[in-house]
N, C-alpha and C positions, 0 to 999 in steps of 0.2 A: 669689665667695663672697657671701654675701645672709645678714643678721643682723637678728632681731628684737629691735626697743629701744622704751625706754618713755620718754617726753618727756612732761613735765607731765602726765601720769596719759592720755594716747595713743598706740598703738602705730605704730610704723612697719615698716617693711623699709630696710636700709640694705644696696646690692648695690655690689660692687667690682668693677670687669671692670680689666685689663690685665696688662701692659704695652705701651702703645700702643708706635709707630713710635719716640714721642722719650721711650720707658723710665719715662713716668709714667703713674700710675694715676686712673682714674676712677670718682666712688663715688655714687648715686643713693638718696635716700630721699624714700619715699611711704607715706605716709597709709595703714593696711590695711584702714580702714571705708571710706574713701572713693578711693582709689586714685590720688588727687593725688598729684601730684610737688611737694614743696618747693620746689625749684629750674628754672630753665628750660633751665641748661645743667650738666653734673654736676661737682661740685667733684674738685677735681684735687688729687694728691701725688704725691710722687717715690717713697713705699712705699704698699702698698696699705692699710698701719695707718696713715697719715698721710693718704690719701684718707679712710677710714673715719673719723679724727679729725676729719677739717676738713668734712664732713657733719656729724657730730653736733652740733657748734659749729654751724655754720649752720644746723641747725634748731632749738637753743637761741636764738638768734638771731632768728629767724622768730617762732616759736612767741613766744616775747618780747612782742614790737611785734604779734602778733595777742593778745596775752590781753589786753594793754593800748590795743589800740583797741578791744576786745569793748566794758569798762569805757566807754571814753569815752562810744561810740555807745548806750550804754543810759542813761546821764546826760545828753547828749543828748538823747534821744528824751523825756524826761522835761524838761528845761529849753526844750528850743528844738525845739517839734514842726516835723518838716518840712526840718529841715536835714540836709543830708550831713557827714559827716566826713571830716575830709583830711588825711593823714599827708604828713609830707617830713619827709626826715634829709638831716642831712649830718655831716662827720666826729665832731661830738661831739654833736650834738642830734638829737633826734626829739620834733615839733612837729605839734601838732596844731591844724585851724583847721576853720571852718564855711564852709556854700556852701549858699545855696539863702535862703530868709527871714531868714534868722539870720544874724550875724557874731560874731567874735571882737573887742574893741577890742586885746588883745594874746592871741596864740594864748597855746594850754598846751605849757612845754616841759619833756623831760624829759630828763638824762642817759643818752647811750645805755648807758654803761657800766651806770648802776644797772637799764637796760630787761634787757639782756643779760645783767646778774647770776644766775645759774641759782637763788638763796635770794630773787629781789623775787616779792613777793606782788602784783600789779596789784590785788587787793581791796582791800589797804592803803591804795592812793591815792586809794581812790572819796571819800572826803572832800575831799581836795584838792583832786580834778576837778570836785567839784560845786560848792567856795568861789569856785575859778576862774571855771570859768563863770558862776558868780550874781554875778560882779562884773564879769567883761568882756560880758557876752552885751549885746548891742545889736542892733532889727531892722535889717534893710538898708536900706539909705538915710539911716540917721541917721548 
């Protein structure tokens, strides 16, 4: 079965196939403008509404930590031309730092919970990402 859903004002396809060999199902969503796959491998459930759940989740999830590095890398590109920007999480954090001319003296981090909140606005924090940066940014080598 394949379902059309709407994620932060973008549509997807979200496809169910199974039941595999071990009775669980597999559920794949992609991008309809651009035909990306969210995921590399397809999120898995023991029912095909729980495959379908745990997709949607995961591309709230996604979609998340991409609206909020969109944000970063354009306050970036405004504070610290020339640098890249570099996401790592881990269980509760998503942290973001710089590479290239630019450094962080302490990255920016954010709660994954509130990244993953389906009500966070990522515009909201464009003030904070820019006090951040106008306070840690230092070139490289210093």
């Amino acid at each position: 079965m394949a379902d059309e859903v709407v994620v932060f004002g973008r549509r997807f396809t979200v496809t169910v196939e199974g039941p595999d060999a071990d009775r669980r199902y597999s559920a794949t969503i992609r991008e309809i403008a651009t035909g990306r796959l969210l995921t590399r491998a397809p999120v898995r459930g023991r029912s095909a509404s729980d495959a379908w759940q745990r997709a949607l989740e995961v591309a709230h999830n996604l979609l998340g930590i991409e609206r909020l590095q969109e944000i970063v890398v354009e306050v970036a590109g405004e504070l610290a031309p020339g640098a890249s920007v570099q996401l790592e999480e881990d269980a509760r954090t998503i942290r973001a730092d710089l590479a290239g001319p630019w450094r962080l003296a302490v990255p920016l981090a954010f709660d994954r919970e509130l990244v993953y909140d389906p009500a966070f606005e990522p515009e909201s924090a464009r003030p904070l990402i820019w006090a951040h940066l106008r306070t840690h940014l230092r070139p490289e080598g210093s």
